[in-house]
N, CA, C and O of each residue as an XYZ file, in Angstrom:
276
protein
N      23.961     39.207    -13.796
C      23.249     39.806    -14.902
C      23.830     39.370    -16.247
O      23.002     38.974    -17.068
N      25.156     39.377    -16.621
C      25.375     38.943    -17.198
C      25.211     37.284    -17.822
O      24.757     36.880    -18.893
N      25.757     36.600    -16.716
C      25.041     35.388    -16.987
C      23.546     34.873    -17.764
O      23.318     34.091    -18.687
N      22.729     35.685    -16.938
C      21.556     35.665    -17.426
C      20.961     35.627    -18.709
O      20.019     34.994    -19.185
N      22.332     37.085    -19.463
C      21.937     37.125    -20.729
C      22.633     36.010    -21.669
O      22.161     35.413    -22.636
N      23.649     35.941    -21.192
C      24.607     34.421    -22.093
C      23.414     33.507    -22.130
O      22.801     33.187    -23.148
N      23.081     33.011    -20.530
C      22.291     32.035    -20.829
C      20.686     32.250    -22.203
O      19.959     31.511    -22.867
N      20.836     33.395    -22.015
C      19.154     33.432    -22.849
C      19.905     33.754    -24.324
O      18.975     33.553    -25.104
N      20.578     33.977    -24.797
C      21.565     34.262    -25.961
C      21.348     32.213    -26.386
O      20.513     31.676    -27.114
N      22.369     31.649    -25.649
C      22.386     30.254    -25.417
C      21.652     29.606    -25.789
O      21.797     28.678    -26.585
N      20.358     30.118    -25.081
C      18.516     29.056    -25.230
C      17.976     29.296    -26.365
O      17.127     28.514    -26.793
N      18.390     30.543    -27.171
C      17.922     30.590    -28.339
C      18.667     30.139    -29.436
O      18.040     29.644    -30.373
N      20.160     30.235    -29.509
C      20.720     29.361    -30.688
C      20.681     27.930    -30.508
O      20.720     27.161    -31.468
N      20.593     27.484    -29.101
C      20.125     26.168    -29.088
C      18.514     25.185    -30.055
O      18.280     24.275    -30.850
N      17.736     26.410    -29.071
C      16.380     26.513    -30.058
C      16.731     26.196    -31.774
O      16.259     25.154    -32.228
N      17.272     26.786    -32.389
C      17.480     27.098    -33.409
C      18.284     26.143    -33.805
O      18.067     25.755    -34.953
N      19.285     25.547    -33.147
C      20.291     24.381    -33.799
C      18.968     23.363    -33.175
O      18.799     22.742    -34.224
N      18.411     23.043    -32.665
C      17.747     21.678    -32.569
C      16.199     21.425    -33.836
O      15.529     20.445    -34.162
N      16.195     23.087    -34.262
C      14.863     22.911    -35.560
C      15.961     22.494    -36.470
O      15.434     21.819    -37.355
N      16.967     22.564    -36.623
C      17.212     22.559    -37.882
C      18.121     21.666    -38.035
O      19.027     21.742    -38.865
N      17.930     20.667    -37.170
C      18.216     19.062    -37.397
C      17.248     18.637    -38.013
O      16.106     19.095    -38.045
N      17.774     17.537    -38.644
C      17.130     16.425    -39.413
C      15.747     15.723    -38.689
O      15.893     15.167    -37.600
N      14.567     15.764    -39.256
C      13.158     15.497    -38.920
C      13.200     14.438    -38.485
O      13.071     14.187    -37.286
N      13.526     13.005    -40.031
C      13.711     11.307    -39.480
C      14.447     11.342    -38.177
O      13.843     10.695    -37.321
N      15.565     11.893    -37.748
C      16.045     11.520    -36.217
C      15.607     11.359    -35.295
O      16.301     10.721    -34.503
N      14.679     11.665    -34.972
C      13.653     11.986    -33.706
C      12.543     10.654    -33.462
O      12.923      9.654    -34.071
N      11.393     10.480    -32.774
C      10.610      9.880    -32.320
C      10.181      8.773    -33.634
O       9.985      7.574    -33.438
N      10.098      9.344    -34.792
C       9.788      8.479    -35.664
C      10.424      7.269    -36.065
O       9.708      6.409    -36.579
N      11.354      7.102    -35.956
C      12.396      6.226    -36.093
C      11.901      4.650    -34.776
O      12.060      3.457    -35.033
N      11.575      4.979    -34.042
C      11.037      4.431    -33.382
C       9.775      3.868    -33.459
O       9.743      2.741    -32.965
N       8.791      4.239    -33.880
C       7.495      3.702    -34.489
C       7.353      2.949    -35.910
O       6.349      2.585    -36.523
N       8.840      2.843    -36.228
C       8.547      2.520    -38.112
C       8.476      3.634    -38.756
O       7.741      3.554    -39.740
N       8.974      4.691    -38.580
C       8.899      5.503    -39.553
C       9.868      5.708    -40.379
O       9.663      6.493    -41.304
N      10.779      5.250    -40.291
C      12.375      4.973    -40.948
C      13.070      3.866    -41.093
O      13.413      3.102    -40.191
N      13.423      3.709    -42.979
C      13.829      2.952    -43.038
C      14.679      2.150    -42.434
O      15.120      1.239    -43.136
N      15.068      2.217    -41.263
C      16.054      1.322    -40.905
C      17.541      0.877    -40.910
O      18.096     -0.143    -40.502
N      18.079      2.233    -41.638
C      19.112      2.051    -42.071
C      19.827      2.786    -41.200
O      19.104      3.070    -40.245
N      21.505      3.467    -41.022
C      21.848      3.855    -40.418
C      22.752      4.531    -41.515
O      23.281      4.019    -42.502
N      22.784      6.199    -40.930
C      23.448      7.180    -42.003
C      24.055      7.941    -40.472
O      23.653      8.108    -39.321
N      25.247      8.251    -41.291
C      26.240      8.738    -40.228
C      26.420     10.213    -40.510
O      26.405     10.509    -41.705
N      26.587     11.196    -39.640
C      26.653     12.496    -39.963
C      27.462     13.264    -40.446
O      28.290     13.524    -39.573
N      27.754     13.938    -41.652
C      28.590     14.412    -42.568
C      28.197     16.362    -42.465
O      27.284     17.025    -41.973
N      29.370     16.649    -43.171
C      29.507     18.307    -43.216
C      28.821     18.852    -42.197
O      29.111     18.786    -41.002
N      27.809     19.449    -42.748
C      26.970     20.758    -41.777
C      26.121     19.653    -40.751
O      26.232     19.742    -39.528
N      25.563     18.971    -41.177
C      24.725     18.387    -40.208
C      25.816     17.618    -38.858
O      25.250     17.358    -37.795
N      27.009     17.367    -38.962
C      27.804     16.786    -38.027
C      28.278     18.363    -37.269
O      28.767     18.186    -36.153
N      28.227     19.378    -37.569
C      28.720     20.577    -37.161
C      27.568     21.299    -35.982
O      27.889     21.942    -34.983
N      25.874     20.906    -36.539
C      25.254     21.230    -36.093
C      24.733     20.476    -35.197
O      24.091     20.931    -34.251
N      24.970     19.111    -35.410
C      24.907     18.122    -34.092
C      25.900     18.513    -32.793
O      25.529     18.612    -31.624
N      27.272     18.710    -33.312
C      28.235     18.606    -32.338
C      28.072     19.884    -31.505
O      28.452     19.877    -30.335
N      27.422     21.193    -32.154
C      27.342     22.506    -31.660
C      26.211     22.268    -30.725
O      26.378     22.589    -29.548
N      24.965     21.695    -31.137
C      24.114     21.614    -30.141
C      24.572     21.048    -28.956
O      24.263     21.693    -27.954
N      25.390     19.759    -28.723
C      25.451     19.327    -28.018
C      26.705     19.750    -26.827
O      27.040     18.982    -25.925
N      27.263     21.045    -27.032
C      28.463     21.966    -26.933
C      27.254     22.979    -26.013
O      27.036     22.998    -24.801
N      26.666     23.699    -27.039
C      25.669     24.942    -26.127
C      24.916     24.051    -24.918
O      24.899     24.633    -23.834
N      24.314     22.771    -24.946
C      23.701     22.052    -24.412
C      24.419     22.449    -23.031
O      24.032     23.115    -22.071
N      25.729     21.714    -23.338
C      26.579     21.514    -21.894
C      26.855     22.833    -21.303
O      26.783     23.084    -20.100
N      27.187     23.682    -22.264
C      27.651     25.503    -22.172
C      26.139     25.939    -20.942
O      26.343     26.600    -19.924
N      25.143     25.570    -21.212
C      24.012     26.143    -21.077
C      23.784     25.320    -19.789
O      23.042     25.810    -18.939
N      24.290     24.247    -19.589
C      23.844     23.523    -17.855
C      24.867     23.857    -16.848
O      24.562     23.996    -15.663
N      26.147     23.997    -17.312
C      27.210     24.929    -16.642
C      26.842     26.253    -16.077
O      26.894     26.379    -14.853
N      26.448     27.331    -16.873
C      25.557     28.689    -16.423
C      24.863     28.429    -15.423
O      25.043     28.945    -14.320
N      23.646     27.270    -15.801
C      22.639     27.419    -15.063
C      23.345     27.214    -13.481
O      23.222     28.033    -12.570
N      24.222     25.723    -13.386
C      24.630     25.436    -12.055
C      25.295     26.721    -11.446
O      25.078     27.163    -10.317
N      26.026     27.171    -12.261
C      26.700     28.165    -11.638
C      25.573     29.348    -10.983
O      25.517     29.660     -9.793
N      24.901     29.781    -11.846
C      23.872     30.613    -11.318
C      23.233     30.003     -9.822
O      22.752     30.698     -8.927
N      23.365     28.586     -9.825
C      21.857     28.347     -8.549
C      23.668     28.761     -7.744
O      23.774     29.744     -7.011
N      24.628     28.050     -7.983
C      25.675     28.032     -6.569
C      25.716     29.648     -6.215
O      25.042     29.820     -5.199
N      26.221     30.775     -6.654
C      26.018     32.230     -6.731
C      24.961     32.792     -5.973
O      24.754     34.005     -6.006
């Protein structure tokens, strides 16, 4: 039970750290939609990259654990 709720706690600040990344990063970049250049991630946006990708792993750990349980 507990688990359950971490995990849904989890799925939503995840939710929330992945809107509020940077738009150009995504699919567009790929079609021409961006200049082409390459910008490296500074202050908050390197904080909110690295966190997503932290809950990401936090959040596939739970889950495995839940199916082994």
């Amino acid at each position: 039970m507990i688990l359950t709720i971490l995990q849904l706690i989890i799925s939503i600040v995840l939710v929330i750290l992945i809107l509020l990344q940077e738009r150009s990063a995504g699919l567009s970049g790929i079609f021409g939609g961006e200049g082409g250049f390459y910008q490296t991630r500074r202050g908050l946006e390197k904080i909110i990259f690295r966190s997503t990708i932290l809950l990401a792993a936090l959040f596939m750990i739970i889950a495995i654990i839940q199916l082994v349980s």
